[in-house]
C-alpha positions in Angstrom: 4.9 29.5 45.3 1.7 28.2 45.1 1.4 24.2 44.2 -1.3 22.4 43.0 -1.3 18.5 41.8 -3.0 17.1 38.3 -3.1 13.2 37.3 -0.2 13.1 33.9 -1.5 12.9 30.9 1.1 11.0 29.0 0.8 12.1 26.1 0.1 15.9 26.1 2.6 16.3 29.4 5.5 13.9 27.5 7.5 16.6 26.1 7.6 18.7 29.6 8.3 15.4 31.3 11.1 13.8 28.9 12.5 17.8 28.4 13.1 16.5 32.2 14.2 12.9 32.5 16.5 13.1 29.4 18.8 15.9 31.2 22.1 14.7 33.4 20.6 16.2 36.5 17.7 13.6 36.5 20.0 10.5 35.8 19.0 8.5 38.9 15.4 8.9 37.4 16.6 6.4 34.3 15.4 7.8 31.8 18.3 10.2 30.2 18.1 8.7 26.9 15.2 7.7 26.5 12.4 9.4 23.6 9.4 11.4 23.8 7.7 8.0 23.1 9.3 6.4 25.6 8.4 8.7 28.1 4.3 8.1 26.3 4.7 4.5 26.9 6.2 4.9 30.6 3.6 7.1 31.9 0.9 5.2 30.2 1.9 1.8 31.6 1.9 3.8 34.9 -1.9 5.0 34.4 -2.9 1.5 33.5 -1.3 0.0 36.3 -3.6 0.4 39.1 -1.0 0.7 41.9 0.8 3.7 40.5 -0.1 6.9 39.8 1.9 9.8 38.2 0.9 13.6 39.1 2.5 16.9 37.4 2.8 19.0 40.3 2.2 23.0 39.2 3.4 26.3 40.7 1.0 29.2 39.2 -0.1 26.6 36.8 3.4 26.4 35.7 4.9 22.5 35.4 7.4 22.5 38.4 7.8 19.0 39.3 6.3 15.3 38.7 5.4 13.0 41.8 4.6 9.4 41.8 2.8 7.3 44.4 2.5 3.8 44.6 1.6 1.0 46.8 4.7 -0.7 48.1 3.0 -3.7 48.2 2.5 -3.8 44.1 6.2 -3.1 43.8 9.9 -4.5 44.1 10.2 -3.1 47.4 7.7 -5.7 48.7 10.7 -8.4 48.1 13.2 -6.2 50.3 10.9 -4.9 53.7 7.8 -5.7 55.7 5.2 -3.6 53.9 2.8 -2.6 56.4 -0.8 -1.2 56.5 -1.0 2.4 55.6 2.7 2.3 53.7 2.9 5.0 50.7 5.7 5.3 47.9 7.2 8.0 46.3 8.9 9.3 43.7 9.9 12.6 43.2 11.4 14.7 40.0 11.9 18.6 40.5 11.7 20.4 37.0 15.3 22.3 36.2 15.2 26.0 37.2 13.9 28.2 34.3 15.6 30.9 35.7 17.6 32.0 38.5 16.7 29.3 41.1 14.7 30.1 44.3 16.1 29.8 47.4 14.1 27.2 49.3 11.8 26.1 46.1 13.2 22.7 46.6 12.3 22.0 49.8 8.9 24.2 49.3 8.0 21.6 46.9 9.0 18.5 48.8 7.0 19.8 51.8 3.8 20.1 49.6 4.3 16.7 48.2 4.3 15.3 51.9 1.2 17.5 52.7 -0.7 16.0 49.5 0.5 12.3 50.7 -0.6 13.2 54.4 -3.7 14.5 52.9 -4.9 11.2 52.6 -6.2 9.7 56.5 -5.0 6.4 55.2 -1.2 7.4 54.9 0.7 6.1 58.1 4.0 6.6 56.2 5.7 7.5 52.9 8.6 5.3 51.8 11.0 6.1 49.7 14.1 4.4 48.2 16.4 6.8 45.9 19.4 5.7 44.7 21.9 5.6 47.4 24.9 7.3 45.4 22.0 10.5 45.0 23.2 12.3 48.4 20.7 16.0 47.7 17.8 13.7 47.4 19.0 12.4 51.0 19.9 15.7 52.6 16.1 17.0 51.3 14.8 14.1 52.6 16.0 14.1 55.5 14.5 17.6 56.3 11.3 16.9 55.8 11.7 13.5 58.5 12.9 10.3 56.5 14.7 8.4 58.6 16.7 5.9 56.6 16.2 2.4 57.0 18.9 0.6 55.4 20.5 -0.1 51.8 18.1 -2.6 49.5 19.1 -4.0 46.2 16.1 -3.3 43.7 15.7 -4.0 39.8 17.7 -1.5 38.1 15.9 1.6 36.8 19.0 2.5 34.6 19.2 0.3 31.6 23.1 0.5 31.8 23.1 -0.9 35.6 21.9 -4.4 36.5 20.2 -3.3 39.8 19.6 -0.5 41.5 21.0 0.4 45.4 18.4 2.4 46.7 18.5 3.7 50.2 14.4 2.6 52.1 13.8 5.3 54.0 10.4 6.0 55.9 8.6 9.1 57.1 5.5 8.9 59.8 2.9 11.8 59.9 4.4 12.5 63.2 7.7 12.9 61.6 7.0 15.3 59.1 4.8 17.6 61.3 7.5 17.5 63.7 9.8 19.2 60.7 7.5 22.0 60.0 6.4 25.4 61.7 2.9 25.0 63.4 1.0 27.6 60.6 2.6 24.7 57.9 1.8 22.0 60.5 -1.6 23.0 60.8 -3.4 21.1 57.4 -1.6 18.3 57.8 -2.6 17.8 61.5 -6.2 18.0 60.3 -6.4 15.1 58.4 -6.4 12.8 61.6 -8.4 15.1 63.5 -5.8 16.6 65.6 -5.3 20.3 67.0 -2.2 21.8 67.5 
């Protein structure tokens, strides 16, 4: 497994991405019905936005997964907690195996999306708030340090729901470094000048 991020385009990378979102594994996403040009007109509104940004995260060169960041601030979630200096958001969507899944690819992927946040010296903390009926997403969190916050009602992202209960969950450098071995630890550290 080797992962590299690119910015989505959102209209060359809209059939990978809705072959995604439209699938019963990725209905906390909110998008399982939705069109190709749905999925165009999502992701563009997201370029434009200028407090969200949508990245197609690669294995080999291969799409494996798509990753948003946002500024909390810009968001719902400013309505619900104290957004502090440094605060990140993320989403995250893993692509469905192709294959045989890989033991571990899950987590493998979620600890590269931390590392790529992290990578950043102005990231304190990541925050996250998935759906709080979407207990894998928890469990994965979890393992890479979230430590949940609380329950917060949020806009719905599911047109069939009238808001959405998404469990705020935050993640400090510390915490993540603290859930890796030191060789993973090590880039991560870096980025604030630290040696392990």
């Amino acid at each position: 497994m080797s992962f590299t991020f690119r910015p989505v385009d959102p209209v060359t990378d809209a059939p990978v991405l809705h072959s995604w979102v439209s699938q019963e594994y990725a209905r906390f996403w909110g998008m399982v019905s939705s069109t190709e040009q749905d999925v165009v007109e999502e992701y563009s509104k997201i370029a434009d936005s200028g407090h969200h940004q949508a990245f197609l995260g690669l294995d080999g060169g291969v799409p494996a997964f798509l990753m948003e960041r946002y500024r909390p601030e810009s968001s719902p979630l400013a309505d619900v907690y104290e957004v502090q200096d440094g605060d990140i958001g993320m989403h995250l969507l893993v692509s469905p195996p192709s294959g045989e899944p890989q033991p571990g690819f899950t987590t493998a992927v979620m600890q590269s999306v931390m590392a790529e946040l992290f990578a950043d010296p102005a990231t304190r903390r990541v925050v996250v708030e998935p759906d709080a009926r979407n207990h894998k997403i928890h469990v994965l969190n979890e393992k890479v340090g979230f430590r949940p916050y609380g329950v917060v009602t949020l806009p719905a992202v599911d047109p069939a729901e009238d808001h959405k209960q998404g469990l705020l969950s935050f993640c400090t450098r510390d915490d993540f470094l603290a859930t890796l071995t030191p060789i993973l630890a090590a880039p991560a550290a870096a980025t604030r000048g630290e040696s392990l």
